[in-house]
C-alpha positions in Angstrom: 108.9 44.5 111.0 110.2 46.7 113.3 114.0 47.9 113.8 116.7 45.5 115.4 118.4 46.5 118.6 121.3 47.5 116.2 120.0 49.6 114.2 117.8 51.5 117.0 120.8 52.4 118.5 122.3 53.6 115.3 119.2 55.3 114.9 119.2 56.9 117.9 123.1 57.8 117.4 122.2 59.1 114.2 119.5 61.5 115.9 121.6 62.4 118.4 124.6 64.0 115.9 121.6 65.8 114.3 120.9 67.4 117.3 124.0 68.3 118.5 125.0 69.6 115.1 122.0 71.7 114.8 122.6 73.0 118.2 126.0 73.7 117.9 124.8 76.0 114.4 121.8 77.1 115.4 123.9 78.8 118.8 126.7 80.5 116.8 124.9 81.7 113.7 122.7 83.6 116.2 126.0 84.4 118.0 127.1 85.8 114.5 124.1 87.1 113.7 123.5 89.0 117.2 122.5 92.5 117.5 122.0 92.6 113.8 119.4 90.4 113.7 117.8 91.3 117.3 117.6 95.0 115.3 116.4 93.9 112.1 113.8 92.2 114.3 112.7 95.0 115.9 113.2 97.7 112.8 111.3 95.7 110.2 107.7 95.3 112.3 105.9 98.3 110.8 103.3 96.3 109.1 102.3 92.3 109.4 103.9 92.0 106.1 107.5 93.0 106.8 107.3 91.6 110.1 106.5 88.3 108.6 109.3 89.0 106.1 111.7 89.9 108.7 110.5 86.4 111.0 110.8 84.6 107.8 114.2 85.8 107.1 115.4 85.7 110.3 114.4 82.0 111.2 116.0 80.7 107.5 119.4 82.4 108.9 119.6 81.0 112.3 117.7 77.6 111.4 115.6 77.7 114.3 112.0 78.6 114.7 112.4 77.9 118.4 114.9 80.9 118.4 112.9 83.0 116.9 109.8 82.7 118.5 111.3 82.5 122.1 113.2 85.5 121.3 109.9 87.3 120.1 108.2 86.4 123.2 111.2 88.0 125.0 111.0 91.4 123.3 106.9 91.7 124.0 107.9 90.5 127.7 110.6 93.7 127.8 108.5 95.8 126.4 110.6 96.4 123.1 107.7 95.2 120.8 104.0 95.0 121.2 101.7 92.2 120.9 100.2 93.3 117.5 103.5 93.8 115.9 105.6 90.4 117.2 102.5 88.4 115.2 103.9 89.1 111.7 107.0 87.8 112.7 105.4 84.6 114.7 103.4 84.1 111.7 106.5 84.6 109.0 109.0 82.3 111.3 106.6 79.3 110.6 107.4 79.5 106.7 111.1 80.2 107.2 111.5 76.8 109.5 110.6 74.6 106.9 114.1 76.0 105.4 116.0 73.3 106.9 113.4 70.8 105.8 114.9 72.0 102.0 118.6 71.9 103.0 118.4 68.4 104.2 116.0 67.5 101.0 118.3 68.7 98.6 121.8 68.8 100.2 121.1 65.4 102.7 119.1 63.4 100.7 119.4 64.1 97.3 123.7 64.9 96.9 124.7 63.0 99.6 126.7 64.9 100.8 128.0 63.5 104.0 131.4 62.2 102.4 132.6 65.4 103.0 131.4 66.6 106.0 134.1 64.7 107.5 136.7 66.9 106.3 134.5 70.0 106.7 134.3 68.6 110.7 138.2 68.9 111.2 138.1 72.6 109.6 135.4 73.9 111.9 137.1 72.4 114.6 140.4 73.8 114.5 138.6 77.2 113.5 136.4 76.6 116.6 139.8 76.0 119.0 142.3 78.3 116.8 140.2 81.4 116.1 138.7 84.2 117.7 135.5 86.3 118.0 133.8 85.2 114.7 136.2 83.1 113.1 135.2 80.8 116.3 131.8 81.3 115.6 132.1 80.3 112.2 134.2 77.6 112.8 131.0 76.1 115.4 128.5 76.7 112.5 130.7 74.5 110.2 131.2 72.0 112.6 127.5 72.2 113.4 126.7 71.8 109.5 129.2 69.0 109.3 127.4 66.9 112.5 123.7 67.7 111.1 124.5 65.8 107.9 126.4 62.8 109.4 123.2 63.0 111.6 120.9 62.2 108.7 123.5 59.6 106.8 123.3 57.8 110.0 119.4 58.0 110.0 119.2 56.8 106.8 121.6 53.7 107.0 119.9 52.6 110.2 116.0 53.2 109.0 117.2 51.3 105.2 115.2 48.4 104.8 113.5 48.7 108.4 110.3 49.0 109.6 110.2 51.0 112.4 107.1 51.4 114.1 105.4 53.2 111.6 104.6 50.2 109.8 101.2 51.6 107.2 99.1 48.4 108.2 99.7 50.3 112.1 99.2 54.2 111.0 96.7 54.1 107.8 97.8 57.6 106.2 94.5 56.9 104.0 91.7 57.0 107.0 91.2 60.3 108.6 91.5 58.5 112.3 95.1 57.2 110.8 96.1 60.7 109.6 95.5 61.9 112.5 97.1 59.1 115.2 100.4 60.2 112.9 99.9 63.9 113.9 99.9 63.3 117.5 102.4 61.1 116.6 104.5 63.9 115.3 103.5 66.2 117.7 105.2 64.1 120.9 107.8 63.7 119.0 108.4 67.3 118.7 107.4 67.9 122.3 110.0 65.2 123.6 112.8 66.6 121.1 112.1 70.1 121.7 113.4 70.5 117.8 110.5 70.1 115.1 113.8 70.2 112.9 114.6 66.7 114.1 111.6 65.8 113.7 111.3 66.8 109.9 114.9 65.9 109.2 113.6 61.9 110.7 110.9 61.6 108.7 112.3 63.0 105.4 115.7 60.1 106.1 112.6 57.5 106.9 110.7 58.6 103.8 113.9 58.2 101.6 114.8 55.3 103.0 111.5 53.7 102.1 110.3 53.1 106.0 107.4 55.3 105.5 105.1 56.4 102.7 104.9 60.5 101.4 100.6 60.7 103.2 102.1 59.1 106.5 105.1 61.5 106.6 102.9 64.7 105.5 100.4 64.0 108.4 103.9 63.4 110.8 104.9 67.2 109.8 101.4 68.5 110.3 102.1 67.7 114.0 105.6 68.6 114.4 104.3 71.9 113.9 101.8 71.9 116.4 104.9 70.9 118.6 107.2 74.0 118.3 104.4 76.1 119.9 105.2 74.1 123.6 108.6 76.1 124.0 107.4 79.6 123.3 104.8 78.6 125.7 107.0 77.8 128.5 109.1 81.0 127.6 105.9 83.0 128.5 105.2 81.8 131.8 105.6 84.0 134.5 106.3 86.4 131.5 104.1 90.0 130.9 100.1 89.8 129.5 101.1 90.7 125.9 104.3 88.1 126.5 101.8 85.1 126.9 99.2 86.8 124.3 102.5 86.5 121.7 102.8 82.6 122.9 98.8 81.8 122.9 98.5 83.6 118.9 101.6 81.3 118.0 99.9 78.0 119.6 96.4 79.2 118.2 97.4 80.1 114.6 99.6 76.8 114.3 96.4 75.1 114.7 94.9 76.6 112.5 97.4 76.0 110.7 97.5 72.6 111.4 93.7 72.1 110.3 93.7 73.9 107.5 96.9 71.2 106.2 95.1 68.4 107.2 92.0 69.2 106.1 94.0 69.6 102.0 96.1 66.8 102.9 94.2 64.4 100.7 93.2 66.8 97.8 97.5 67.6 97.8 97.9 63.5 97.5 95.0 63.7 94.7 96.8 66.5 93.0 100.1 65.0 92.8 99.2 61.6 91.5 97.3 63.2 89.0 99.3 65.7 87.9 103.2 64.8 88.7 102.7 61.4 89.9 106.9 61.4 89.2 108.0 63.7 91.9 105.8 61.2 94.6 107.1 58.6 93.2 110.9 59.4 92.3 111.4 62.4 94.8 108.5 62.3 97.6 111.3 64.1 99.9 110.4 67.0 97.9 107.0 66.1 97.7 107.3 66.4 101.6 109.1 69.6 101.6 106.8 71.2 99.3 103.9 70.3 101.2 105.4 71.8 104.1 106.1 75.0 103.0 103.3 75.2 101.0 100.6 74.7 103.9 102.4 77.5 106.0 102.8 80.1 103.5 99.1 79.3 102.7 98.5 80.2 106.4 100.4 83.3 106.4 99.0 84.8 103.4 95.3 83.9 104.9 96.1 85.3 108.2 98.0 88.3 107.7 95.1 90.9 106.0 93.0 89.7 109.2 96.2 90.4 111.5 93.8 93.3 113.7 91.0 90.8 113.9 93.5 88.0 115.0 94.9 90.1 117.2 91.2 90.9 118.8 90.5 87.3 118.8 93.5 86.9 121.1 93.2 90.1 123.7 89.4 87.7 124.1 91.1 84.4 124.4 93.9 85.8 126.6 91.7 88.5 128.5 93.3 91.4 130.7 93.6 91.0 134.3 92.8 93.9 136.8 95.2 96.6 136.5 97.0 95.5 133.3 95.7 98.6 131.1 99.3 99.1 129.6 98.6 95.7 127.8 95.7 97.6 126.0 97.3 99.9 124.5 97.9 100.3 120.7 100.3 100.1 118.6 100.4 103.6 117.7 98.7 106.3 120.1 95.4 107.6 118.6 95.3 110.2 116.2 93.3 112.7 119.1 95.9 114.4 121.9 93.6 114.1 124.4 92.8 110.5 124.0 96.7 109.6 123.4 97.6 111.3 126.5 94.9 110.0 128.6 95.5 106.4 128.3 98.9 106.7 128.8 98.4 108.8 131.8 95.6 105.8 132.9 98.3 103.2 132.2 100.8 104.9 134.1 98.9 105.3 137.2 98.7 101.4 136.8 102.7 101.1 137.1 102.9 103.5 139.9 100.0 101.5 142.2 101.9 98.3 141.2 105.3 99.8 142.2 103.6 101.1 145.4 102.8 97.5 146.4 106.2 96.6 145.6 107.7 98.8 148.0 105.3 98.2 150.6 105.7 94.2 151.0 109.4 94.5 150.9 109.5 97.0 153.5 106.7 95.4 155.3 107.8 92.0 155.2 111.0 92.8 156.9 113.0 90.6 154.2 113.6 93.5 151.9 112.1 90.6 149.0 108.4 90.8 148.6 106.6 87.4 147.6 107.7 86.7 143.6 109.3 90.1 143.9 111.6 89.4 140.8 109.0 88.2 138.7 106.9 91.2 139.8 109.6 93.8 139.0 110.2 92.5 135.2 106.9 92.5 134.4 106.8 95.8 135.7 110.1 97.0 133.5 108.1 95.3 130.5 105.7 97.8 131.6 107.4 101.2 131.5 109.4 100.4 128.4 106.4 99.6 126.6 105.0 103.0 127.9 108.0 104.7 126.5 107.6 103.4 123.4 104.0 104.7 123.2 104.9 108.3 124.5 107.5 108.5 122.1 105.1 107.9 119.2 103.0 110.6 120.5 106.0 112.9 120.4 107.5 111.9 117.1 104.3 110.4 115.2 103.2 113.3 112.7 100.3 114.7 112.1 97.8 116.2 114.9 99.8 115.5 117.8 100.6 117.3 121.2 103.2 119.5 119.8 101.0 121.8 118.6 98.8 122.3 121.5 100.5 124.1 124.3 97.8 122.2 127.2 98.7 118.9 125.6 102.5 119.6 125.1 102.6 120.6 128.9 101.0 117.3 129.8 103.0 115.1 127.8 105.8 116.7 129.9 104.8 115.9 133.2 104.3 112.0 131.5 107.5 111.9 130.2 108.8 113.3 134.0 106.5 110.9 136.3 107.8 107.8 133.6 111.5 108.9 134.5 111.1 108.9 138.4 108.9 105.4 137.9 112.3 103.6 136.2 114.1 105.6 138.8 112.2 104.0 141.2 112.5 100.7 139.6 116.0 100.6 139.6 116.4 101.2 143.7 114.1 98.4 143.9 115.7 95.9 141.2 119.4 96.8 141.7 119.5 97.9 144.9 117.7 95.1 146.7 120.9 94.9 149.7 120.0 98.9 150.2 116.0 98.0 150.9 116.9 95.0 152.9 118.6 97.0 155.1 116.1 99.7 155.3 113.1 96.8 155.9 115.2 95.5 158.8 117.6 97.9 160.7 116.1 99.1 164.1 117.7 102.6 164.0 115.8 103.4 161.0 112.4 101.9 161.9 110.7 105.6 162.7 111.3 106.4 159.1 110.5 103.0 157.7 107.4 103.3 159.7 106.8 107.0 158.4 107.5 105.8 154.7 105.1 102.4 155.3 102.3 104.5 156.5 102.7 106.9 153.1 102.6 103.8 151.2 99.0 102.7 152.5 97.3 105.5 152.1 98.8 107.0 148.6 96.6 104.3 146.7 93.7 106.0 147.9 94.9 109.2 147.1 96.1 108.0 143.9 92.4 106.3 143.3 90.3 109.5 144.2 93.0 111.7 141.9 94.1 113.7 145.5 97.8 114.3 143.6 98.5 117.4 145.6 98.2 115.5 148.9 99.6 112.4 147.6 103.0 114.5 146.4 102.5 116.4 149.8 102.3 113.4 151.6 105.3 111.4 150.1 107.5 114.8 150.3 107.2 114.9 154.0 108.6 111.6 154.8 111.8 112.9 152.5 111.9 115.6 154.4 112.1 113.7 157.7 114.6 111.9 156.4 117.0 114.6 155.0 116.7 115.9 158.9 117.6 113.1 160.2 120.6 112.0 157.7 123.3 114.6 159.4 122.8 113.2 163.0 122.3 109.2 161.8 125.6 109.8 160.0 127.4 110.8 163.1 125.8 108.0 165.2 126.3 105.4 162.7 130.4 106.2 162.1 130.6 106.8 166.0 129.4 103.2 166.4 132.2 101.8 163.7 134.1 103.7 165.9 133.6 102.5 168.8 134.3 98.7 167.4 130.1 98.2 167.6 129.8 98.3 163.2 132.0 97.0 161.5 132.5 99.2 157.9 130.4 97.0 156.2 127.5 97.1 158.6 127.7 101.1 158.7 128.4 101.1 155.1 125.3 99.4 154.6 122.9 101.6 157.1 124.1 104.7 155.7 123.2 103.3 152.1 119.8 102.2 153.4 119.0 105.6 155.0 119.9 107.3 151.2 117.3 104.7 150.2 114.9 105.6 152.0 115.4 109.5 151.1 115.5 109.0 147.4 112.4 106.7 147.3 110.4 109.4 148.9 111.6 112.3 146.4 110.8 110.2 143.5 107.6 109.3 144.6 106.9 112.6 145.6 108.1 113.7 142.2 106.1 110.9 140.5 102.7 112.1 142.0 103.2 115.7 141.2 104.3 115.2 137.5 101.3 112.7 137.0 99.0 115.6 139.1 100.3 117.4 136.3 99.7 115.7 133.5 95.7 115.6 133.3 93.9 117.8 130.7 91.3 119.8 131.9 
């Protein structure tokens, strides 16, 4: 049997309220929960374990794996967290998403409690349109709450006494080939939903409303799983190296995941009839639930002593292209000075080639925009703030460190110097994008474009061979040029507004461009000397 047209649209209805209401809640407790938990994030990563804790935590509070993944992958791609320390909490969000697979259990199922949601609507409503600031946010989560459960008493009134399509002569949960047509199954599902909580939330109404049976909705759940891991991956496209390593251990340990579950799937269906054949029976929505959790926390506590090894198995899967040595760097600098300082010193010189070819096709191109110049410059940011973070391990982690060696000390000082003129640099290239436009096209600066473009093809040679003295010398002379030349291109360009041939804008804009030019070449200049600087010898 298979659902009338009726109760498919009430179905579908039903589905829809789930959504929304989980939307609307999942968006404002993270609105509530805000910097608070973007810091408790970030704070509680020293180890695999409390990262897991703190993903774990932090997905059961915002009710959304998706968030808390995606939001991971953010912090790797900005450089606020490494790759090794976002897998705890990739690993720990996994347990804390079957959360809402237990609220909906007990609360949806179970009490039945969507009599009064209704009222509970009308309250986060006018809290939603009469507060403020959190009292608004509140007032969206209860209103959010109130839809999700009206979501699943609609899903079960419309799947009572229906068939669907998941009719066990069509999916035999008892075959392995059945098991696993009902994890693809599950897995689309989740892809076209882009919420594995729908997902679970559908099969636990269809599994207490008799549709399906408790080894046809564990082997759905197996693939919603798999499913969550398509959003993080889209969040790392176009994202840093250790951005899509975050996304490719999330998709590879879900599988594993997902294996492992499916591969005790029928020993946990053995197990219950034997031993609580009741709670299959009476209660297989908690049956379900239990199975859920209990396969992911299985994963986590497998995983999570082997969390270096994993992480080594990803660096392979998700090698490092040319030029990406800040991606290889640890989590914590090594214990030896020299070693610490040299592969950040290696890594920097990285992001100041990289930042060179930046400035060179946006001057060169005449558009002031090089080719994916945006997506360039992010991943570069991601970069540098991940390099900050290493250098200020080396300056604050204790033990042997450069502090107490004068040579090493004086090195990490010229680092920290050539990293602050590299952001410097950043920023006239990310927010000052009007400034290089005008530089890359006027016609009354093109000697000095031309002098700074010719600088820019050679210093990667200089840079390569370790010629820092010439390179700083080299850099420094087109400043120079340019400082001479500012008084008199001052005078011209006003003389021309002037004369009615600018407008302010225009001259506005040309004498911006020519302090452009000047204060790219000092930091450069500055950037090459501090990173001369900053070898050991």
């Amino acid at each position: 049997m298979t659902l009338s047209g009726s109760s498919l649209f009430n179905a579908a209805g039903g589905l829809g309220l789930f959504l929304l209401g989980m939307g609307l809640m999942t968006e404002a407790l993270r609105s509530l929960a805000g910097n608070s938990l973007r810091q408790a994030l970030l704070r509680f990563t020293r180890s695999p374990w409390s990262g897991a804790a703190a993903g774990a935590i932090g997905t059961a509070l915002v009710q959304s794996s998706t968030a808390t993944t995606v939001a991971t992958v953010g912090f790797v791609s900005a450089g606020l967290l490494s790759f090794q320390a976002s897998l705890g909490i990739i690993f720990g969000a996994n347990v804390g998403s079957t959360g809402l697979g237990w609220l909906v259990a007990l609360f949806g199922i179970k009490f039945e409690l969507a009599g009064v949601m209704v009222p509970l609507l009308l309250v986060g409503a006018c809290l939603r349109l009469l507060g403020r600031g959190r009292q608004a946010l509140l007032g969206q989560a209860l209103a959010g709450l109130a839809l999700l459960f009206l979501g699943i008493d609609a899903l079960q009134e419309a799947l009572a006494g229906q068939g669907l399509l998941l009719d066990p002569a069509r999916f035999d949960a008892s075959l392995p080939g059945g098991r696993l047509q009902l994890l693809l199954l599950g897995l689309l599902s989740t892809v076209i939903t882009q919420s594995s909580g729908a997902g679970v939330a559908t099969t636990l109404a269809a599994l207490a409303s008799g549709v399906i049976g408790l080894p046809q909705a564990c082997a759905l759940v197996i693939g919603m799983d798999v499913g969550t891991t398509v959003t993080a991956v889209m969040a790392s496209l176009g994202a840093s190296l250790s951005a899509r390593r975050t996304a490719a251990a999330h998709v590879i340990f879900n599988l594993l995941t997902a294996i492992g579950a499916f591969l005790l799937l029928p020993a946990y269906l053995a197990l219950l009839r034997l031993g609580w054949p009741a709670l299959s029976q009476q209660d297989p929505e908690f049956a379900l639930t239990a199975f859920h959790t209990g396969f992911n926390l299985l994963g986590v506590l497998l995983v999570l002593p082997f969390t270096a090894p994993f992480a080594a198995l990803i660096r392979r899967v998700v090698p490092q292209g040319e030029g990406r040595l800040i991606d290889d760097l640890a989590d914590t600098p090594p214990a030896d000075p020299a070693a610490a300082i040299g592969l950040a010193r290696q890594s920097l010189e990285g992001c100041l080639l990289e930042m060179l070819q930046l400035l060179s096709d946006g001057l060169a191109r005449g558009n002031g925009r090089p080719a994916s110049g945006a997506q360039r410059l992010a991943v570069l940011q991601a970069d540098l703030d991940r390099l900050q973070l290493y250098l200020d391990q080396i300056h604050l982690a204790p033990g042997p460190r450069p502090g107490s060696d004068e040579a090493a000390r004086e090195a990490l000082l010229h680092l920290l110097h050539g990293l602050d003129h590299l952001q410097r640099l950043h920023e006239r290239c990310e927010e000052e994008q009007d400034r290089l436009r005008t530089a890359a096209t006027s016609s009354s600066l093109a000697g000095e474009r031309q002098k700074l473009l010719a600088a820019l093809e050679q210093l990667p040679g200089l840079v390569q061979q370790g010629s820092w003295a010439q390179a700083s010398a080299l850099v420094s002379a087109c400043a120079q040029a340019v400082q001479r030349r500012d008084g008199s291109y001052r005078q011209e360009v006003l003389a021309a507004v002037a004369r009615g041939e600018l407008d302010v804008d225009a001259g506005t804009a040309r004498l911006e461009a020519i302090r452009w030019l000047q204060r790219v070449s000092q930091h450069l200049g500055r950037a090459s000397y501090h990173l001369g600087g900053s070898g050991l010898h």
